[in-house]
N, CA, C and O atoms as CSV, one atom per row, in Angstrom:
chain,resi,resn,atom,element,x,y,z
A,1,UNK,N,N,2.584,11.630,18.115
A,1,UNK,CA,C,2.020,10.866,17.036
A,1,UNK,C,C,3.085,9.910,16.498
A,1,UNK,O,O,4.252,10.131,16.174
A,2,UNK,N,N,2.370,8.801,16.493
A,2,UNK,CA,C,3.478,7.624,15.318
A,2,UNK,C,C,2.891,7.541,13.991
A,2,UNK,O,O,1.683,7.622,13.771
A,3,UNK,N,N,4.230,7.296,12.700
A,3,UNK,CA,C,3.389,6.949,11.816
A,3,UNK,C,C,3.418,5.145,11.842
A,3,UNK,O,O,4.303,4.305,12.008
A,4,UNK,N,N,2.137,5.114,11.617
A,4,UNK,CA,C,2.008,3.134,11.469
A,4,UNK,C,C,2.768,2.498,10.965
A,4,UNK,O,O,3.352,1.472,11.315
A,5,UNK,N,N,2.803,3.256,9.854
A,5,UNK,CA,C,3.754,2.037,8.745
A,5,UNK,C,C,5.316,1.555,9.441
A,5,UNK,O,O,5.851,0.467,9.657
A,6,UNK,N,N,5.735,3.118,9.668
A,6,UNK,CA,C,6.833,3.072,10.056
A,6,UNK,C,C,6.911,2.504,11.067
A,6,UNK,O,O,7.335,1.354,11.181
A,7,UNK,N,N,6.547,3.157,11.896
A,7,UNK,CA,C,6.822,2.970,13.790
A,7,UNK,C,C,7.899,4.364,13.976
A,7,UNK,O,O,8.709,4.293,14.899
A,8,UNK,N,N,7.900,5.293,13.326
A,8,UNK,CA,C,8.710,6.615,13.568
A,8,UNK,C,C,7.556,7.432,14.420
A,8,UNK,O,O,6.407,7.605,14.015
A,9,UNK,N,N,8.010,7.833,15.499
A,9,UNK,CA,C,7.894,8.965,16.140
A,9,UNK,C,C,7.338,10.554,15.206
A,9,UNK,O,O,8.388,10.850,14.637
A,10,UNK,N,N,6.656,11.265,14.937
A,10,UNK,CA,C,6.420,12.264,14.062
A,10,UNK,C,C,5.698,13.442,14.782
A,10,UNK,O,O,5.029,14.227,14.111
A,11,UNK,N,N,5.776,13.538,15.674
A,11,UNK,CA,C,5.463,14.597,17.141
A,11,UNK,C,C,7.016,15.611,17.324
A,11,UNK,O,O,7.850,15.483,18.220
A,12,UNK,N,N,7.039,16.420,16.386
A,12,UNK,CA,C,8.529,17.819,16.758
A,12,UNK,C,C,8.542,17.685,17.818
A,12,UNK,O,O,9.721,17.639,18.170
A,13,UNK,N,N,7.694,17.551,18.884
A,13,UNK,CA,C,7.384,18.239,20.477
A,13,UNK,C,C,7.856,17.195,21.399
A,13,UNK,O,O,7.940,17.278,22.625
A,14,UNK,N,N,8.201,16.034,20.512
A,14,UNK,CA,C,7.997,14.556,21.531
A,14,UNK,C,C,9.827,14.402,21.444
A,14,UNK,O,O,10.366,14.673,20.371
A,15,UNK,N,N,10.544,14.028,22.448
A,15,UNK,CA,C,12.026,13.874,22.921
A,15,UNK,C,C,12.491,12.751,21.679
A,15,UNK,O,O,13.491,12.810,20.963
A,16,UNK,N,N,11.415,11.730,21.694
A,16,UNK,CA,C,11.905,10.932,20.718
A,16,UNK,C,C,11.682,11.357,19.299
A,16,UNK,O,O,12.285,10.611,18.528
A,17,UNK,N,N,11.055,12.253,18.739
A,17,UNK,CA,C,10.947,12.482,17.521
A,17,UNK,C,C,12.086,11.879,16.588
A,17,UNK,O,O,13.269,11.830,16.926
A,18,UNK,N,N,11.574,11.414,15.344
A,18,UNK,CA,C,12.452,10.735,14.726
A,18,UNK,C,C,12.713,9.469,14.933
A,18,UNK,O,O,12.670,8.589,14.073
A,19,UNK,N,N,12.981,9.340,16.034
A,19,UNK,CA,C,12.682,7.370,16.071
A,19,UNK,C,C,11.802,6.240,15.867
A,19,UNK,O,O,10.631,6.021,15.556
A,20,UNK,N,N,12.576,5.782,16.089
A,20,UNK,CA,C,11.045,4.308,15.933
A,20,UNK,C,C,11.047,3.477,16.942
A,20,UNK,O,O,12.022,3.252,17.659
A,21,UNK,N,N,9.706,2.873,17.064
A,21,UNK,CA,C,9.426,2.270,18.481
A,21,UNK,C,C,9.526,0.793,18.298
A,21,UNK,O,O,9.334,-0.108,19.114
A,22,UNK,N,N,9.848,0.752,17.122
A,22,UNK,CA,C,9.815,-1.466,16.622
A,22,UNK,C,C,11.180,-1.642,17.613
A,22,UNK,O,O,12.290,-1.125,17.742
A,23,UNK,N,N,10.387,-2.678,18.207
A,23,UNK,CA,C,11.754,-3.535,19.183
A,23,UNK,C,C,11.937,-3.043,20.300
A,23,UNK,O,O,12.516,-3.623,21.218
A,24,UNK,N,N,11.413,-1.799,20.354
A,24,UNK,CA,C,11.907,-0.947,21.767
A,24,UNK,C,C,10.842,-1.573,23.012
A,24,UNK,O,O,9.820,-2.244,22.868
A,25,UNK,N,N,11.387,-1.166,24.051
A,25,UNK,CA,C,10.645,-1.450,25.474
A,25,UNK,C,C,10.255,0.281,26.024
A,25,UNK,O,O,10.999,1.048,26.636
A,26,UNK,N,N,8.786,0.522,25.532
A,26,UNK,CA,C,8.999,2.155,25.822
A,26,UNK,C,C,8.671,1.950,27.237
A,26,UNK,O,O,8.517,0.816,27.691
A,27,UNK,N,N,8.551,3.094,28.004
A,27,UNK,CA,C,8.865,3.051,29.427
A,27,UNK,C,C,8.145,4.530,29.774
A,27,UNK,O,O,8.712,5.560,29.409
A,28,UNK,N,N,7.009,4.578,30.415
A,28,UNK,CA,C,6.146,6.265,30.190
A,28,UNK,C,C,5.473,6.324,31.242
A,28,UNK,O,O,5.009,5.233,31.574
A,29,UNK,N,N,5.185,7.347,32.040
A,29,UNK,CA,C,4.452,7.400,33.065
A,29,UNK,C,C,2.724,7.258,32.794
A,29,UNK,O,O,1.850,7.005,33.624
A,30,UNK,N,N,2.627,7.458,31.675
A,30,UNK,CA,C,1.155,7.698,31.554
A,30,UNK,C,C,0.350,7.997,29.819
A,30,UNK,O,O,0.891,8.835,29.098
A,31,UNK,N,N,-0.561,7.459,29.449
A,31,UNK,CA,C,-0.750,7.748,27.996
A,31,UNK,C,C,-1.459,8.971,27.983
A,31,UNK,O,O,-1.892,9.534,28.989
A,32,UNK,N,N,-1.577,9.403,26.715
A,32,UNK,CA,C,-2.296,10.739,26.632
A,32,UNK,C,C,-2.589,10.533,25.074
A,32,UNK,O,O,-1.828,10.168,24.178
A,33,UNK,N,N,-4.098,10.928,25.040
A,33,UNK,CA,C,-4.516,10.289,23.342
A,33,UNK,C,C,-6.055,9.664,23.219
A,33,UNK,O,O,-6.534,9.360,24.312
A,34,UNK,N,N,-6.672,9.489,22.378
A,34,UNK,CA,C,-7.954,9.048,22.568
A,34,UNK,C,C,-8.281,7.459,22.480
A,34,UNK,O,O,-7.239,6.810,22.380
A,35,UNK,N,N,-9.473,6.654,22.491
A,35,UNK,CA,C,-9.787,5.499,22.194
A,35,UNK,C,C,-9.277,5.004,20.726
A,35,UNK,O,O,-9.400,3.792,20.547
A,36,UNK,N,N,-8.632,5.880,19.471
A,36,UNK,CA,C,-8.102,5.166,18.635
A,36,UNK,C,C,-6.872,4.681,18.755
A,36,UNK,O,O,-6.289,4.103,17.837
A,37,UNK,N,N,-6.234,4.951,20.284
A,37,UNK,CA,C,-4.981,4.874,20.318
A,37,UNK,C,C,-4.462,3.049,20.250
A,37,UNK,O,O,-3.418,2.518,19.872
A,38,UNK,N,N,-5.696,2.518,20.788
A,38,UNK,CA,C,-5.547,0.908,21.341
A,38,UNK,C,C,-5.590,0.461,19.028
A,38,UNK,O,O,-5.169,-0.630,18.642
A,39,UNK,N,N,-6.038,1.324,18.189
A,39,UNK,CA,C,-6.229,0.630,17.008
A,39,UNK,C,C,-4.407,1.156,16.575
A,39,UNK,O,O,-3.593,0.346,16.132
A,40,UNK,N,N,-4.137,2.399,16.789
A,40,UNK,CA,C,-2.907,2.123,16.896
A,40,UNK,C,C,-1.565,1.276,16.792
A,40,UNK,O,O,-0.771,1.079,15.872
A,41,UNK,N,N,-1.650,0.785,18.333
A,41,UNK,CA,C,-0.851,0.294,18.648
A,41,UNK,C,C,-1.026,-1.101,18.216
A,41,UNK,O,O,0.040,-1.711,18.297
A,42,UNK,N,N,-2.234,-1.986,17.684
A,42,UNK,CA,C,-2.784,-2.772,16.948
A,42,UNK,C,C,-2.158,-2.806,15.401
A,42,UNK,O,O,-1.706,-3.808,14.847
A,43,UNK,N,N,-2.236,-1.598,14.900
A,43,UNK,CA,C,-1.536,-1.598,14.105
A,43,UNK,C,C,-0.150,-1.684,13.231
A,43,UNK,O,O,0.182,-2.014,12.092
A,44,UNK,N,N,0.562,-1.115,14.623
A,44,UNK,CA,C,1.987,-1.139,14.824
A,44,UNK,C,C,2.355,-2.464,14.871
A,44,UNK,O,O,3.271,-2.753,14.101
A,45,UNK,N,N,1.860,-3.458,15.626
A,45,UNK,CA,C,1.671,-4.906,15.460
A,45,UNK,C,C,1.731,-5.562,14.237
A,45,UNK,O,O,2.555,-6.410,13.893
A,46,UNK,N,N,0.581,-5.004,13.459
A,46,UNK,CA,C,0.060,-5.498,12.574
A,46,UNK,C,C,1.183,-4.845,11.129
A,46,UNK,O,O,0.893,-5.113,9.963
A,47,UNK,N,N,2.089,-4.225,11.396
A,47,UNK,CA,C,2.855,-3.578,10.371
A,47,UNK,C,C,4.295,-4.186,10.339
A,47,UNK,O,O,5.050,-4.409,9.393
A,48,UNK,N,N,4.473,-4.448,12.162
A,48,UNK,CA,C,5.770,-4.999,12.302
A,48,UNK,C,C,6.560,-4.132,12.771
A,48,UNK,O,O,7.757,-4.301,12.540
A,49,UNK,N,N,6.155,-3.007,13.527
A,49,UNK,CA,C,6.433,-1.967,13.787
A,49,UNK,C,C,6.240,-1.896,15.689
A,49,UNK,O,O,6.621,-0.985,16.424
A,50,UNK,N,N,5.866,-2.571,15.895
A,50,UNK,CA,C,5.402,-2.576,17.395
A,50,UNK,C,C,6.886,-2.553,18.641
A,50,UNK,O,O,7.939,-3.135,18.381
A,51,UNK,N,N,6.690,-1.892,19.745
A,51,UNK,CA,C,7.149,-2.138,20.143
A,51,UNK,C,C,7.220,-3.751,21.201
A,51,UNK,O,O,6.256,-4.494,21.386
A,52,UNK,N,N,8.454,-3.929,21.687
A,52,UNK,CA,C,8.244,-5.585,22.428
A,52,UNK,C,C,7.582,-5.555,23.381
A,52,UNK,O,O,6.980,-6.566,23.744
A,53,UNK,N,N,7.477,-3.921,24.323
A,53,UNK,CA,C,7.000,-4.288,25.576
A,53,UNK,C,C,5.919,-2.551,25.757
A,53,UNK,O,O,5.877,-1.576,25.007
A,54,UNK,N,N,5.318,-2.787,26.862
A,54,UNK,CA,C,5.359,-0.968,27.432
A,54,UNK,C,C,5.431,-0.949,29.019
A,54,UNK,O,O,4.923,-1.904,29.607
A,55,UNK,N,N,5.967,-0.031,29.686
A,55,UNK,CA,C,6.189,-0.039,31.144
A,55,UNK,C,C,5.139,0.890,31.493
A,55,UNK,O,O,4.780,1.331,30.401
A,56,UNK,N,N,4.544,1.359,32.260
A,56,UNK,CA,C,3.979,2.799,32.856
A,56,UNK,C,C,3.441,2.585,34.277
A,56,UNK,O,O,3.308,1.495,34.834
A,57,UNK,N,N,3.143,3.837,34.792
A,57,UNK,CA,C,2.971,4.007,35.936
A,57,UNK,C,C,1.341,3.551,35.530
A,57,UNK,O,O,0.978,2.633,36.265
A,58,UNK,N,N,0.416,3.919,34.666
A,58,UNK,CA,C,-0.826,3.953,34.885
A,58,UNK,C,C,-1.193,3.407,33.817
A,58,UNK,O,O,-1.280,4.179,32.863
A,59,UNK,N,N,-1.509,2.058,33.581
A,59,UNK,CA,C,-1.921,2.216,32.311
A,59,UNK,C,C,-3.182,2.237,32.163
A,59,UNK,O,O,-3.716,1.410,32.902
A,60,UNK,N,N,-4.113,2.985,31.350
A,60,UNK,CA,C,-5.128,3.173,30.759
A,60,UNK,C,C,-5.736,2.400,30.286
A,60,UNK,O,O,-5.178,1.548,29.595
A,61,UNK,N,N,-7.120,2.392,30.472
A,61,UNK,CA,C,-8.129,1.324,29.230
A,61,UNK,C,C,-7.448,0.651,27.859
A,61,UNK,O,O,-7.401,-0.488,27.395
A,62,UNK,N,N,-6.794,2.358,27.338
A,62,UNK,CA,C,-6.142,2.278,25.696
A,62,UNK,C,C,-5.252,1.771,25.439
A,62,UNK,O,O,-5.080,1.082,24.433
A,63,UNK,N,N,-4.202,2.080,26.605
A,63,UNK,CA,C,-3.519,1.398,26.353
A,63,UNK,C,C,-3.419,-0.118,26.261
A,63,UNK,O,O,-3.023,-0.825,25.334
A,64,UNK,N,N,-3.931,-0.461,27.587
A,64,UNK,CA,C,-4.383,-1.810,28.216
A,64,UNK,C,C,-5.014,-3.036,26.686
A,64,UNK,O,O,-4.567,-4.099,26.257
A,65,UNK,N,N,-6.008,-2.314,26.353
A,65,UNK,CA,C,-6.726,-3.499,25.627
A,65,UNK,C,C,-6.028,-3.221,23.980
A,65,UNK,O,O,-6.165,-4.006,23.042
A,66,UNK,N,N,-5.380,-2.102,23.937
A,66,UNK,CA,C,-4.283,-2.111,22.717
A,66,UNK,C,C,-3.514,-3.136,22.609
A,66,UNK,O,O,-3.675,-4.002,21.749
A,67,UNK,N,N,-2.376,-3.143,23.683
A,67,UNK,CA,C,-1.707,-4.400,23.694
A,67,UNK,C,C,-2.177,-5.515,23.743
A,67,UNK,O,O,-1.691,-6.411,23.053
A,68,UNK,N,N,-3.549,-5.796,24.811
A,68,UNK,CA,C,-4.200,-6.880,24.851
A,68,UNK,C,C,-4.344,-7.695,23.346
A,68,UNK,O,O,-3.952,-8.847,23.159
A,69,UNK,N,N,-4.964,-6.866,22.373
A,69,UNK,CA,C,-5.045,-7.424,21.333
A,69,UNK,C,C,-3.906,-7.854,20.067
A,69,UNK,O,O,-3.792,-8.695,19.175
A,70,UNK,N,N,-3.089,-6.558,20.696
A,70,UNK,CA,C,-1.684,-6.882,19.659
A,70,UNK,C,C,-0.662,-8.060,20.535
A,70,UNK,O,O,0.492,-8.313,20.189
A,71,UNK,N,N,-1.207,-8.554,21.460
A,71,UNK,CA,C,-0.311,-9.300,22.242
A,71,UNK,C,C,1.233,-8.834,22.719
A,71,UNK,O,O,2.221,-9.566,22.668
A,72,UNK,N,N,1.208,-7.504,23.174
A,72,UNK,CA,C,2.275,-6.805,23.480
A,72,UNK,C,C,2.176,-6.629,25.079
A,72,UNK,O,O,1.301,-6.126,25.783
A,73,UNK,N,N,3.617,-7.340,25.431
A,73,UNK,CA,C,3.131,-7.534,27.126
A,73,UNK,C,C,3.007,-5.670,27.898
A,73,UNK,O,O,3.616,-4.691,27.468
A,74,UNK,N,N,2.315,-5.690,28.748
A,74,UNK,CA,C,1.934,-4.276,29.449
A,74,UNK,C,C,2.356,-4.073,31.054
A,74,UNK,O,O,1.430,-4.185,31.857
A,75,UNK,N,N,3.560,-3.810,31.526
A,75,UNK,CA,C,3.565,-3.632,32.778
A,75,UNK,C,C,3.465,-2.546,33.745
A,75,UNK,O,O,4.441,-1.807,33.879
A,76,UNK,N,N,2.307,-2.333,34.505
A,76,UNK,CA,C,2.257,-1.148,35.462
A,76,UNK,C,C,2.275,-1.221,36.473
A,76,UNK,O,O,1.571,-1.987,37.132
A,77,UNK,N,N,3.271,-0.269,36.998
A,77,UNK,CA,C,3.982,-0.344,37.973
A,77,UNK,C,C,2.984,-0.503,39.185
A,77,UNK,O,O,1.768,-0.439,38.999
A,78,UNK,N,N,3.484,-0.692,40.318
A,78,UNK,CA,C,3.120,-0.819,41.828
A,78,UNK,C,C,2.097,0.305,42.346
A,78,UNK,O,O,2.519,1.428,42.068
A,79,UNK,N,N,1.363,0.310,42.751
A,79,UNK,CA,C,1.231,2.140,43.482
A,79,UNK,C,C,1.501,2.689,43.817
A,79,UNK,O,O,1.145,2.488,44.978
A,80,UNK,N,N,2.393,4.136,43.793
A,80,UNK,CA,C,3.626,4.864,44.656
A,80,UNK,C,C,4.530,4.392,43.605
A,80,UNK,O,O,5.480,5.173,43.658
A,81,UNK,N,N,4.646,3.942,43.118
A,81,UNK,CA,C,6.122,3.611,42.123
A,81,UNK,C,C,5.912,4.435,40.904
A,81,UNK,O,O,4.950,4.415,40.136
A,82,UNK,N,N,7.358,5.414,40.854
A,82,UNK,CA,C,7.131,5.953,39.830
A,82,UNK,C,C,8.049,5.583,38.405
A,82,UNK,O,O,8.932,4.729,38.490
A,83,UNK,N,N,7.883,6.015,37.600
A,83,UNK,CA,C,8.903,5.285,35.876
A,83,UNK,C,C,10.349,6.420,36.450
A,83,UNK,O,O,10.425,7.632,36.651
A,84,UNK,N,N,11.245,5.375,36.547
A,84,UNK,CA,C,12.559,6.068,36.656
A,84,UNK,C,C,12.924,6.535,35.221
A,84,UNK,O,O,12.432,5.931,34.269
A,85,UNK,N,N,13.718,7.526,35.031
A,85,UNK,CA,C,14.352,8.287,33.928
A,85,UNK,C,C,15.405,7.425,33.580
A,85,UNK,O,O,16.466,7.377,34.202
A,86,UNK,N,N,15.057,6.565,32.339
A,86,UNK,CA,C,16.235,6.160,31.345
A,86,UNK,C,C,16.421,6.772,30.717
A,86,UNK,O,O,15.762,7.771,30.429
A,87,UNK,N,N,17.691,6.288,30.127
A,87,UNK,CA,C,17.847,7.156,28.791
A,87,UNK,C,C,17.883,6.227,27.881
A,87,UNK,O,O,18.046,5.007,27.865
A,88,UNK,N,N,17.659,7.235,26.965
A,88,UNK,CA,C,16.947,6.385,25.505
A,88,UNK,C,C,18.732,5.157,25.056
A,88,UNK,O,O,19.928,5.242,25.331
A,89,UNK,N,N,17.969,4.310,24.380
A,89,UNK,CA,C,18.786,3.206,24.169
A,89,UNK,C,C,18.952,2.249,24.983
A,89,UNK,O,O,19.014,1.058,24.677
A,90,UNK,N,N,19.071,2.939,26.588
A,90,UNK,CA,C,19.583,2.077,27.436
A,90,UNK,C,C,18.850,0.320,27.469
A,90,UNK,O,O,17.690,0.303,27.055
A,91,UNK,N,N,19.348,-0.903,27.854
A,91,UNK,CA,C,19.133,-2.035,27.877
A,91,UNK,C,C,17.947,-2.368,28.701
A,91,UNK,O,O,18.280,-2.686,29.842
A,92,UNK,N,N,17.048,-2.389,28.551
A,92,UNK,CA,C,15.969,-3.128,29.195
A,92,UNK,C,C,15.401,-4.548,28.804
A,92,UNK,O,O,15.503,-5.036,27.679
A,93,UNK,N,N,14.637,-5.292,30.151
A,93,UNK,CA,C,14.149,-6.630,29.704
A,93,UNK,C,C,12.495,-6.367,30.476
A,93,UNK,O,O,12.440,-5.511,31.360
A,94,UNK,N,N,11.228,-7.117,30.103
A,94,UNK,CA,C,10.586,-7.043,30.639
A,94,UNK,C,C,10.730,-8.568,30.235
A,94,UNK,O,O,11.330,-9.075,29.287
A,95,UNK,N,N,9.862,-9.232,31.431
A,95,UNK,CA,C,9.773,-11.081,31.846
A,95,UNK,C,C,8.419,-10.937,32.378
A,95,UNK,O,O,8.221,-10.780,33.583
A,96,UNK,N,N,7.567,-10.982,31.588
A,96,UNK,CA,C,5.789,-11.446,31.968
A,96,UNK,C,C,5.400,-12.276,31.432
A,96,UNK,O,O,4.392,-12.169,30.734
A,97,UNK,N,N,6.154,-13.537,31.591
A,97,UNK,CA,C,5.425,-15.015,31.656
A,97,UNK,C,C,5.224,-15.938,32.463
A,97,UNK,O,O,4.939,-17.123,32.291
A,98,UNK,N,N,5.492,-14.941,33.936
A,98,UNK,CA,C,5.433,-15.781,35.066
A,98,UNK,C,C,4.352,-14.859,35.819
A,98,UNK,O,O,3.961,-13.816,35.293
A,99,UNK,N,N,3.913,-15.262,37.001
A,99,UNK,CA,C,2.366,-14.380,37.530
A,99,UNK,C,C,2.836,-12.950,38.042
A,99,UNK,O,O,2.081,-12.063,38.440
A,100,UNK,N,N,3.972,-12.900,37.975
A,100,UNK,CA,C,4.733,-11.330,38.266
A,100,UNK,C,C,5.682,-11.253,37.092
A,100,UNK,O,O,6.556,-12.015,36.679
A,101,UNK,N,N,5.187,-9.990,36.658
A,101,UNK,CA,C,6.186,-9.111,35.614
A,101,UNK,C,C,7.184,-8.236,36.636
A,101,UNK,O,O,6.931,-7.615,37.668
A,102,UNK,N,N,8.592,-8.488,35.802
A,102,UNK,CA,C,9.841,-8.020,36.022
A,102,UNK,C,C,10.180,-7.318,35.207
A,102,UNK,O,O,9.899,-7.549,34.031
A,103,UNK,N,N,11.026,-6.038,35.658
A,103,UNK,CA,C,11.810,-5.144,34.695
A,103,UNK,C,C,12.868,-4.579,35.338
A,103,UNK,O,O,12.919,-3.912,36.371
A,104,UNK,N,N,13.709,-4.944,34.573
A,104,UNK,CA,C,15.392,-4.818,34.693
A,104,UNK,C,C,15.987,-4.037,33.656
A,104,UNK,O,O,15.848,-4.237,32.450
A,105,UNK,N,N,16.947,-2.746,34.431
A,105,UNK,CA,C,16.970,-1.863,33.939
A,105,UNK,C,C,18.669,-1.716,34.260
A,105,UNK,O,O,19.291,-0.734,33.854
Protein backbone atom coordinates (compact mmCIF):
# COMPACT_ATOMS: atom_id res chain seq x y z
CA UNK A 1 0.00 0.00 0.00
CA UNK A 2 1.04 3.74 -0.71
CA UNK A 3 -0.19 6.58 1.07
CA UNK A 4 -1.30 9.27 -1.78
CA UNK A 5 -0.51 12.22 -0.25
CA UNK A 6 2.74 11.17 0.53
CA UNK A 7 4.01 8.71 -1.97
CA UNK A 8 5.42 6.62 1.28
CA UNK A 9 5.34 3.06 1.01
CA UNK A 10 2.99 1.84 4.22
CA UNK A 11 2.96 -2.08 3.56
CA UNK A 12 5.44 -3.54 6.98
CA UNK A 13 5.61 -6.57 4.51
CA UNK A 14 6.84 -4.55 1.43
CA UNK A 15 11.14 -4.25 1.25
CA UNK A 16 10.51 -0.69 0.60
CA UNK A 17 8.39 0.19 3.47
CA UNK A 18 8.98 3.61 4.52
CA UNK A 19 9.93 5.14 1.36
CA UNK A 20 8.60 7.10 -1.17
CA UNK A 21 8.12 6.52 -4.74
CA UNK A 22 8.14 10.51 -6.02
CA UNK A 23 11.00 10.61 -8.55
CA UNK A 24 11.82 7.05 -8.38
CA UNK A 25 11.95 4.65 -11.52
CA UNK A 26 10.24 1.55 -9.72
CA UNK A 27 11.28 -1.56 -11.48
CA UNK A 28 8.74 -4.87 -10.54
CA UNK A 29 8.05 -7.94 -12.13
CA UNK A 30 4.42 -7.75 -11.92
CA UNK A 31 1.41 -5.73 -10.13
CA UNK A 32 -0.74 -7.22 -7.62
CA UNK A 33 -3.91 -5.09 -6.45
CA UNK A 34 -7.29 -4.32 -7.84
CA UNK A 35 -8.85 -1.89 -10.62
CA UNK A 36 -8.47 1.08 -8.04
CA UNK A 37 -4.95 0.73 -8.41
CA UNK A 38 -4.81 2.75 -12.01
CA UNK A 39 -6.91 5.75 -9.59
CA UNK A 40 -3.96 5.39 -7.48
CA UNK A 41 -1.29 5.89 -9.29
CA UNK A 42 -3.43 8.86 -10.90
CA UNK A 43 -3.33 10.18 -7.86
CA UNK A 44 0.17 10.03 -6.95
CA UNK A 45 0.40 12.22 -10.09
CA UNK A 46 -2.05 14.29 -9.11
CA UNK A 47 -0.34 14.94 -5.50
CA UNK A 48 3.16 15.19 -6.88
CA UNK A 49 4.05 12.15 -5.53
CA UNK A 50 4.37 9.95 -8.61
CA UNK A 51 6.91 8.10 -9.58
CA UNK A 52 8.99 9.21 -13.14
CA UNK A 53 8.80 5.92 -14.66
CA UNK A 54 7.64 2.00 -14.03
CA UNK A 55 9.61 -1.02 -15.55
CA UNK A 56 7.90 -4.62 -15.34
CA UNK A 57 7.91 -7.75 -16.81
CA UNK A 58 4.00 -7.71 -17.29
CA UNK A 59 2.24 -4.94 -17.16
CA UNK A 60 -1.37 -5.17 -16.43
CA UNK A 61 -4.56 -3.38 -17.62
CA UNK A 62 -3.99 -1.29 -14.06
CA UNK A 63 -1.23 -0.62 -14.33
CA UNK A 64 -1.15 0.24 -18.04
CA UNK A 65 -4.09 2.76 -18.23
CA UNK A 66 -2.91 4.20 -14.64
CA UNK A 67 0.01 5.65 -16.10
CA UNK A 68 -1.72 6.16 -19.33
CA UNK A 69 -3.68 8.77 -17.68
CA UNK A 70 -1.15 10.15 -15.21
CA UNK A 71 1.22 10.38 -18.17
CA UNK A 72 3.86 8.25 -16.46
CA UNK A 73 5.97 6.46 -19.09
CA UNK A 74 5.39 2.34 -18.68
CA UNK A 75 8.00 -0.07 -19.91
CA UNK A 76 7.50 -3.90 -20.31
CA UNK A 77 9.91 -5.85 -20.87
CA UNK A 78 10.46 -8.28 -23.97
CA UNK A 79 9.02 -11.86 -23.54
CA UNK A 80 11.45 -14.15 -21.69
CA UNK A 81 13.02 -11.07 -20.17
CA UNK A 82 12.99 -11.00 -16.74
CA UNK A 83 13.34 -7.51 -14.11
CA UNK A 84 16.97 -7.91 -12.98
CA UNK A 85 17.54 -7.30 -9.12
CA UNK A 86 18.59 -3.69 -8.36
CA UNK A 87 19.14 -2.36 -5.52
CA UNK A 88 17.23 0.24 -4.19
CA UNK A 89 18.75 3.75 -5.00
CA UNK A 90 20.71 2.49 -7.67
CA UNK A 91 20.77 5.03 -10.97
CA UNK A 92 18.34 4.32 -13.53
CA UNK A 93 17.10 6.13 -16.85
CA UNK A 94 14.11 5.12 -18.81
CA UNK A 95 14.09 7.02 -22.66
CA UNK A 96 10.43 6.45 -24.18
CA UNK A 97 10.27 9.14 -26.57
CA UNK A 98 11.51 7.37 -29.33
CA UNK A 99 9.37 4.13 -30.86
CA UNK A 100 11.59 1.91 -28.51
CA UNK A 101 11.86 2.40 -24.80
CA UNK A 102 15.34 2.03 -23.21
CA UNK A 103 16.50 1.25 -19.76
CA UNK A 104 19.82 1.69 -18.46
CA UNK A 105 20.80 0.40 -15.44
Amino acid sequence: MIELKSGIITDERHELYGQSVRDAILIFPYAIGSSVGAYAIYSLKDNNQAPKAMVCSKADITTASGCAIAMIPVVELPAGAKVATVDSGAIATVDATTEWATVKI
